[in-house]
N, C-alpha and C positions, 0 to 999 in steps of 0.2 A: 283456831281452826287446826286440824290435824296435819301434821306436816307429815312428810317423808326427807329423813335425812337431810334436816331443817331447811327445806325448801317448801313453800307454799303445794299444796295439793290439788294439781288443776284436774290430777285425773277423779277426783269427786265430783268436778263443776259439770265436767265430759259426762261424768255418768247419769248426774242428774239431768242436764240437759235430753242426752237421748230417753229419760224417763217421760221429758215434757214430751218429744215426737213420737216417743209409741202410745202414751195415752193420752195424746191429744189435748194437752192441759195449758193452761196459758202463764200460770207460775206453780213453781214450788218452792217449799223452805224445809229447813231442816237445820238440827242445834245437837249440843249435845255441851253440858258443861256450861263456859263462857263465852262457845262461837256459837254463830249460828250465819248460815248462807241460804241467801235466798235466789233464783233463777227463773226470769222471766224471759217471756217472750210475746212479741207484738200481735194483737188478734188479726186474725183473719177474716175475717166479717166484717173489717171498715177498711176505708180508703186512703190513705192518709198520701198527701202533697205536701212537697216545700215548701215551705210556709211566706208567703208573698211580702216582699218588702217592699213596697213601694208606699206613700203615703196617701195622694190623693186619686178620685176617679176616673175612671178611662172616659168618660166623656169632656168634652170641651167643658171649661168653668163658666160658659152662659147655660149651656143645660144644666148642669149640676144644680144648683139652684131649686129647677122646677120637677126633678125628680120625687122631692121631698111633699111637694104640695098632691104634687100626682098620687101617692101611695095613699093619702088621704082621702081623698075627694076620689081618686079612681077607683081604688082596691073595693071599698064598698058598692058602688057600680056594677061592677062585672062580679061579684059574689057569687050566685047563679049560673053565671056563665061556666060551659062546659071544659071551655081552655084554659079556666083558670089553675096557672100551678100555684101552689100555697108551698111554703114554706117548714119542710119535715120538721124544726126543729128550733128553738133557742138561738139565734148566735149571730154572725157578722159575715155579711155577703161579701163573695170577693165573683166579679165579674170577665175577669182572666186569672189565667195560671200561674202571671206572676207578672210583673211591672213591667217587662219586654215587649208582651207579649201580647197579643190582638185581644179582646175580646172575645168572651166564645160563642156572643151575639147579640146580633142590632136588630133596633125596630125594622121591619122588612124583609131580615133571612126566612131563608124556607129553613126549617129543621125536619129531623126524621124521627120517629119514635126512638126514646131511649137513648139520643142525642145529651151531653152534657149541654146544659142552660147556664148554670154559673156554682160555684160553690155556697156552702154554707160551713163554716169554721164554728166549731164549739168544743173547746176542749182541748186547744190544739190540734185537731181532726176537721180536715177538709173533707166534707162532703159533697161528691158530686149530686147537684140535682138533676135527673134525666126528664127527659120531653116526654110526657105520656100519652102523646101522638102524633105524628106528622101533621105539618101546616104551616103559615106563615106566624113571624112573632110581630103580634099587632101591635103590643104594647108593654113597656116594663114602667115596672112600679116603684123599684128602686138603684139606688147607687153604689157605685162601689165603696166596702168599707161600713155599708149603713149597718146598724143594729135591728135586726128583724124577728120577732115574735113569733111562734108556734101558730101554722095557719094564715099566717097575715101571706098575700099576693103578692105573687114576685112578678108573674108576665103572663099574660094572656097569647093562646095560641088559636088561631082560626085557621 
């Protein structure tokens, strides 16, 4: 990499960085010889959270159990139904923000349109999933930590 008075050259990283915020880019690179530096930066269009450490699910270990039966037998039930939120995406439900931390809800809360419901993690990227209408949450379909499918039922809202 091109030094300045054999110091590493951070006013190139500077410059290229301010290239990424006036055009709006989310990396660049650039070489020349045997270096080559590359400068990224995090998008803006996703959400990302700390990533939850905790192992098992926020419900008592007698529910847990019958979450698993429920997604089965329930998720195809309520298919039709208008409340049904399905699942944006590929990936691994996390049902609070992180192992301290309450749940972002239980069978019985009222939520409000556009309320977080619970995460969906793919990629290292937490996805909030939001309420796509005010109502009560009648029923969830899965656990925390579960592996969930493109589409597959996470909670019914009435």
């Amino acid at each position: 990499m091109p030094e300045k008075s054999g110091k590493f050259d951070t006013g190139l990283i500077r410059e290229l960085a301010a290239i990424l915020r006036e055009a709006d880019l989310g990396e660049i690179e650039v070489g020349q010889g045997d270096w080559k530096v590359r400068v990224t930066r995090p998008s803006t269009q996703s959400v990302t959270y700390a990533a939850p450490t905790y192992a098992g699910p926020v419900m008592s270990p007698s529910a847990a159990p019958a979450a698993a039966p429920a997604a089965a037998a329930g998720g195809d039930a309520h298919a039709g139904h208008p409340g049904v939120v399905k699942s944006p995406m590929v990936g691994t439900v996390y049902l609070a923000p992180d192992k301290e931390a309450p749940p972002f809800i239980r069978v019985g809360d009222a939520v409000t349109e556009g309320q977080t419901l619970l995460l969906v993690e793919a990629m290292k990227t937490y996805n909030p999933v939001p309420a796509p209408r005010s109502g009560r949450v009648k029923e969830m379909f899965v656990a925390n930590e579960q592996p969930v499918e493109f589409g597959e039922p996470l909670v019914v809202i009435e």
